[in-house]
N, C-alpha and C positions, 0 to 999 in steps of 0.2 A: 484646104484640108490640112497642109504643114504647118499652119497659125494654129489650129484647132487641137491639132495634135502635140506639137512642143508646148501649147499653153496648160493643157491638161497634164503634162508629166510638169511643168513648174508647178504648177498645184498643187501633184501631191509630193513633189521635192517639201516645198514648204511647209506642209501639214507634217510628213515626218520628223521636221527639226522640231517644230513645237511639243515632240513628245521626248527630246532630246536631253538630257543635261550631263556633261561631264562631269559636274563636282557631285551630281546625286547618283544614289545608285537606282536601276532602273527596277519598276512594280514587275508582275507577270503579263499586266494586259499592255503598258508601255512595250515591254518585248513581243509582244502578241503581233499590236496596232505595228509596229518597227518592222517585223516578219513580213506582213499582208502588206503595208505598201510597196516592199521590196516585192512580191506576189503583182501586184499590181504594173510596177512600172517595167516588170519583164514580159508580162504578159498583155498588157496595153497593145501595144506595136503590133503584135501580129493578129491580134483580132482588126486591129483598124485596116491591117492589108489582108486579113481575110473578107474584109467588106462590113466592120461596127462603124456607124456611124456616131462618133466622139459626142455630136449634140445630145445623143439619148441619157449621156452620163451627167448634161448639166446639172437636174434637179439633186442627183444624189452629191455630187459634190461642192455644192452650193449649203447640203444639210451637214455634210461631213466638215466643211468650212467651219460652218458655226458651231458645232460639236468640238471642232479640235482647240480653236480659239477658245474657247468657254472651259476647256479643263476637262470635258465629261468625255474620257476616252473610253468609255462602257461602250457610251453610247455611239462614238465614232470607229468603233470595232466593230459595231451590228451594219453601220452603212457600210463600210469596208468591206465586210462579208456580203454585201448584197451587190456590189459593187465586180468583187471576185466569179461570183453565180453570174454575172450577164458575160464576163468576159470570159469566162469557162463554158458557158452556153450550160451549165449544169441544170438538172433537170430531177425530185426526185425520183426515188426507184421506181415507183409505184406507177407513177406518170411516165415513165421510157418504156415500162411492160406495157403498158397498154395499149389499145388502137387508135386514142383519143389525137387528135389534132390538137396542137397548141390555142386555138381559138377555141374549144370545143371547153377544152379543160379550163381558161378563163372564167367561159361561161358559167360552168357547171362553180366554179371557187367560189365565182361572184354571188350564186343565187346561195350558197350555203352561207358566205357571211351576211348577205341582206339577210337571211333567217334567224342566225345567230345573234348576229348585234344590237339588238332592240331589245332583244333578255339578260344581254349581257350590261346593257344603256341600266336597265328596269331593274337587274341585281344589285346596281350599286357602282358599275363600272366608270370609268371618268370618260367623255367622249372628247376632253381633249387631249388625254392620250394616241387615240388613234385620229384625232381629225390632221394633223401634218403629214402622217402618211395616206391618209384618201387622198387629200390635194396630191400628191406625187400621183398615185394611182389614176386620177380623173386627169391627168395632164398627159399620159401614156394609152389610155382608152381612146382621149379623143384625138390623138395623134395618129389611132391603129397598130401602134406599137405591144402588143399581146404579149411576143416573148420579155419582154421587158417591164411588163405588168404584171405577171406570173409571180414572180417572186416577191413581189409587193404585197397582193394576193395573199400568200402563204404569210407573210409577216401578220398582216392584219390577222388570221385564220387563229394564227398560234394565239395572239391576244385572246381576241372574242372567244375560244376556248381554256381559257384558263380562268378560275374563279375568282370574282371580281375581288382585289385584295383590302377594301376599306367602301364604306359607305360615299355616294356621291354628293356632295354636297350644293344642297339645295338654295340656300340663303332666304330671307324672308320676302314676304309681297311688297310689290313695287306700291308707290303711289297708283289711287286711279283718277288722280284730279287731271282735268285737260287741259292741256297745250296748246297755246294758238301756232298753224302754221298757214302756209300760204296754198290755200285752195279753190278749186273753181268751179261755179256751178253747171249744173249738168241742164244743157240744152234742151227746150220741147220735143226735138226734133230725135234726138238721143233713145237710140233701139237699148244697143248693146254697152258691155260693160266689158274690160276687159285687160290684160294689163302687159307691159312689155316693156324690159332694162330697169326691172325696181323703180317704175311708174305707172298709175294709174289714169287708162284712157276710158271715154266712149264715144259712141262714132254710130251710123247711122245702119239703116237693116242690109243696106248694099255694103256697106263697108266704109264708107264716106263722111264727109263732114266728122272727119276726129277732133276729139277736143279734150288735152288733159286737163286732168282732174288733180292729181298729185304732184308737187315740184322738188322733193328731198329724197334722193335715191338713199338705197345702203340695205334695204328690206328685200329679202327675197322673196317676194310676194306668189303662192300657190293658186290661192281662189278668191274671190274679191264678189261683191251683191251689193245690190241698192235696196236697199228700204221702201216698201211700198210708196210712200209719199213723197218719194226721189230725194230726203233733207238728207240722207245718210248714206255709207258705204261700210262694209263692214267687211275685214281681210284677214287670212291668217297670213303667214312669215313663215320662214325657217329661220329663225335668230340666228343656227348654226347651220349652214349650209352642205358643212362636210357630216354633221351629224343627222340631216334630211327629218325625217318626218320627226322623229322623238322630241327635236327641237322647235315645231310648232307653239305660235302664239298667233294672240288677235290683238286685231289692234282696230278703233270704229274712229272714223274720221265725218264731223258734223259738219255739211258744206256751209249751212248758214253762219255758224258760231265761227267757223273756221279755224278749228281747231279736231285736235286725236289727242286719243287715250286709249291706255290699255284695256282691256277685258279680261275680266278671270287672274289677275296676272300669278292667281297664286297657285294654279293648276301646273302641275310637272308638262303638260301636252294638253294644247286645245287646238282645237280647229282641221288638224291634219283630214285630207281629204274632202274637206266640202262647207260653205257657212251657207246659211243661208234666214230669208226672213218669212214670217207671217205678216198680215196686215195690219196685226195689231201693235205690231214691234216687236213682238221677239224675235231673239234670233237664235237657231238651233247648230248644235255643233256637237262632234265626237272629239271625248277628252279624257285625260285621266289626273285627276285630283294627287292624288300620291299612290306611290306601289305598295300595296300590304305587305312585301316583304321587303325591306332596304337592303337585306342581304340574304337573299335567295338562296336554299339549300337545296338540293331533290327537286326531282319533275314538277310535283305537286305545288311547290311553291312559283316555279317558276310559270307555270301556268298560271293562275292564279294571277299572276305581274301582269301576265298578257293580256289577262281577260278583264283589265282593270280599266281597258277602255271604253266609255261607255257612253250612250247619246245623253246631252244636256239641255236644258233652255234656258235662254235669261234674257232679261229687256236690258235695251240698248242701253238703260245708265249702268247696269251692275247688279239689279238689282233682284228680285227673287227669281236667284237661279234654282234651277228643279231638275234632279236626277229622272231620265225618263227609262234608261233599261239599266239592270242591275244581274248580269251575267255570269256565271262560275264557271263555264267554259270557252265563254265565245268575245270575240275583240269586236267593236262595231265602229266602224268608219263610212265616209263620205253621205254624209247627210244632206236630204233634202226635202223642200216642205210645199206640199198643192200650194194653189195657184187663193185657192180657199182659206187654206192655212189650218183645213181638219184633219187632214193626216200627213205624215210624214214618213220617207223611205231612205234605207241607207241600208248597208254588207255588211256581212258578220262572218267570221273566220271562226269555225269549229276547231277548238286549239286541241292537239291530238295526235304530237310528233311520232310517228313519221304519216299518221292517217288524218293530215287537217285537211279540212275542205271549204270552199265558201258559199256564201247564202246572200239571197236577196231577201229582205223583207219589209211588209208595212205597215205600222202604227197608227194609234190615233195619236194627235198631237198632245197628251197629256202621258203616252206613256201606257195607253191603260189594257188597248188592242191588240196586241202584234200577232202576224199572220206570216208566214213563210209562203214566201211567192214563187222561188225558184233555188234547188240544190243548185252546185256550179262546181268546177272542180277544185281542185289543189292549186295555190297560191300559182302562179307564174305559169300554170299549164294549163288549166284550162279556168281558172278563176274571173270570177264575175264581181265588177264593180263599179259607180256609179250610179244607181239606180234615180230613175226622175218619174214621178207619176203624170198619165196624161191630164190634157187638161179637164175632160169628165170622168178622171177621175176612177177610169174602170183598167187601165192598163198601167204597164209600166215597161219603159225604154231600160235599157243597160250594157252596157261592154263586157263584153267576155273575150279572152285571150285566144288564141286560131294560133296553134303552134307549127302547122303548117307551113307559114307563111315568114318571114324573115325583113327586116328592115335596120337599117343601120346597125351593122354584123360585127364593129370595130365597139362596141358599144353593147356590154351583157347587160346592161339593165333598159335598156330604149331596144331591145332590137326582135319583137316577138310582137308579132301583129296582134290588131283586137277589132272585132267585129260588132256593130248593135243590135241588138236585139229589142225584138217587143213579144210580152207574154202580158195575158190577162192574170186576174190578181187571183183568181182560184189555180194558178201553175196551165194552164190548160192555152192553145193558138199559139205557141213559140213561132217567131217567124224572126230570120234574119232581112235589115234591111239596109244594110251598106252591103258595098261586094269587098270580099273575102282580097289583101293583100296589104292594106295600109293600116294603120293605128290609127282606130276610129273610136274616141275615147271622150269621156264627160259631158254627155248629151244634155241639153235643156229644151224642155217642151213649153212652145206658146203657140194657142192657135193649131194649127196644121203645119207648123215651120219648127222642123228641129233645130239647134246650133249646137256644135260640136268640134273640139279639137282635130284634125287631122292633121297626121303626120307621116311622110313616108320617102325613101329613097329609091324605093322601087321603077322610078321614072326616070325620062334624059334629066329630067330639071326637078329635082327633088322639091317639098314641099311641107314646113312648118309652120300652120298656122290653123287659122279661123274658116270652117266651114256651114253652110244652112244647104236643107235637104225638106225636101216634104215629108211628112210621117211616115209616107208609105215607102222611103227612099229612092223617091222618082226627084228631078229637079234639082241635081246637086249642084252649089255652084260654092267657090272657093271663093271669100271677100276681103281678103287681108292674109297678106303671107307672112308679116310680119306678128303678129298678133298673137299670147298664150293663153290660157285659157280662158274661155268665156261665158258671160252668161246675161240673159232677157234679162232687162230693164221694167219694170212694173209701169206701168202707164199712168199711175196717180190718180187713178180714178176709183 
């Protein structure tokens, strides 16, 4: 701990000189940045013998580093100040009046910027501004470190509140010509589909006989499908990982040709939440083309951005894509398509700050039908999503959130349980059928055998992966702990 701690006070010994010079006269923020570290190296010592742990300051003085080297002491005055907040334990006013627990109030930061930053993404905001500080933040989450995420929190908070200062720039569409890469064909034998460490697997109905499919990691791969006649796989990404859904792409990988290529690549967001195929090749997905407004004034508009996401189709080369809803209030995600490939079901978010709420509905696959299957509630509290219709076709599965119930508590965006549900398509027989504690999430119906996500810390021995249940949620059995989301394998017939 005395390595730890004399190395961090030569740190910012040195970062002070660099703001140094005898022969020039000093700016206001050199005197500023000169004050706070002298703040810093008085104040250091006794928080580390009040019990700070010096490693929690790596990530910020590792950013302060490269800030003070590079000249931008704006910017190494903001880590400074954030740096003074952990070691002063400061806290604002608002948050010391009230009852809230330090992990309470994360919480509650966390879900306002997940709501915020997607309007703020959709106005025109740059998301590589804030993507270096989520990497600090997701390094502190998954650490359990809360007080020390808080004020990261509010950094981010203040951004995604301020109106975006210049249009985001877009650049023009990629090539869609293909690539060859090195791929493998998918086994007779091969149930599931499924993927893990930005690689693509599948593996048998018990969990068995794995066999990748992908060899080039760096893609943060969400949801991944095979093509009825098992030649293809079709995936979306998050290109930017700290920027999550807004940063969705697809990308279709042809096992025979062996080669990938982009899809859509000229869409702002495609894919987020779910791909999926029909028999005949398409493949359906929620996406949004460009934001009607690039710089977003009033409610009005920025609604409007929200609602810009909308279900699409297109065949596996590119080629007649086809808008299937076309919404002025409501955002539609996680798409999926019968087993037939005549209708299709996916969630829709009634945008309506502070009164939005979410929806299950079902289509016919051209777009022409839609039917509201089930209200749900307000995003992260009682909201519903994934929705998968049965295989005849007359019901439909879907997860909805059980606030209830608590799982991985160090962690405001994974830590709120979700249950399945089955409702017939007139709203009418709601029945849950998982039991009520874990994250039971992206169901797929084949047969009488659901497969779904589970996830939960709830137990001695926690558990992250790949679950099958009977429809009726009798017969659960857990086939891969390793394993993210999954999904049935078409049989080729």
């Amino acid at each position: 701990m005395f390595r730890l701690v004399t190395s961090f006070l030569a740190v910012v010994g040195v970062l002070a000189a660099l703001t140094y010079s005898a022969s020039m006269p000093q700016s206001d923020v050199q005197r500023r940045v000169q004050d706070k570290v002298k703040q810093v190296e008085a104040t250091f010592p006794k928080w580390v013998q009040a019990g700070g742990n010096p490693r929690t300051l790596e990530p910020l003085t590792q950013e302060l580093d490269g800030h003070m080297k590079a000249g931008r002491l704006a910017e190494g005055e903001r880590i400074l100040d954030q740096i003074l907040a952990i070691l002063r334990n400061e806290k604002p006013a608002s948050a010391a009046a009230s009852n809230e627990t330090v992990v309470e109030r994360v919480q509650r930061k966390a879900k306002e910027f997940d709501s915020k930053a997607p309007l703020w993404v959709a106005g025109g905001g740059d998301p590589n501004r804030i993507r270096p500080i989520a990497e600090r933040l997701d390094v502190q989450l998954k650490a359990g470190r809360p007080a020390e995420a808080e004020p990261i929190l509010d950094e981010l908070l203040a951004i995604v509140n301020e109106a975006p200062s210049a249009p985001r720039a877009t650049g023009g569409p990629v090539s869609l010509a293909p690539k060859p890469v090195r791929l493998s064909r998918i086994p007779d034998s091969a149930k599931i589909v499924f993927h893990a460490n930005e690689l693509i697997y599948v593996m048998d109905a018990t969990g068995g006989n794995i066999t990748q499919i992908t060899f080039d990691r760096g893609r943060h791969f969400e949801h991944v499908a095979v093509s009825h006649d098992r030649r293809r796989i079709v995936a979306n990404y998050f290109a930017n990982p700290a920027q999550g859904h807004q940063s969705s792409k697809m990308v279709l990988f042809d096992l025979e040709a062996g080669t990938e290529q982009a899809l859509v690549p000229q869409f702002r967001m495609a894919g987020n939440g779910g791909v999926d195929w029909d028999p005949a090749g398409n493949i359906y997905f929620a996406g949004v083309e460009r934001s009607p407004f690039e710089r977003p004034s009033g409610r009005e508009q920025f609604i409007a951005n929200a609602a810009a996401n909308d279900v699409y189709r297109v065949r596996y080369d590119g080629s007649d894509l086809r808008r299937l809803t076309h919404t002025d209030d409501r955002g539609e995600a996680d798409v999926s398509v019968a087993a037939d490939g005549k209708r299709i079901a996916y969630m829709a978010t009634y945008i309506n700050p502070p009164n939005d709420y979410t929806e299950i509905w079902v289509n016919s696959s051209d777009g022409g039908s839609p039917r509201l299957v089930y209200k749900g509630g307000k995003m992260g509290v009682e909201s519903v999503h994934d929705p998968e219709l049965s295989p005849d076709g007359t019901e439909v599965i879907f997860s909805k959130v059980n606030p209830d119930y608590k799982n991985f508590r160090s962690d405001p965006n994974a830590n709120t349980a979700h249950d399945l549900y089955r409702v017939r398509l007139d709203g009418s027989g709601l029945r849950r059928v998982t039991q009520p504690g874990p994250i039971s999430i992206i169901p797929d119906w084949v047969g009488n055998q659901v497969l779904f996500l589970l996830l939960t810390d709830r137990e001695s021995t926690p558990f992250k992966g790949v679950a099958v249940m009977n429809s009726d949620g009798s017969g659960l059995r857990r086939i891969n702990p390793r394993a993210n989301i999954a999904k049935w394998i078409p049989d080729g017939h």
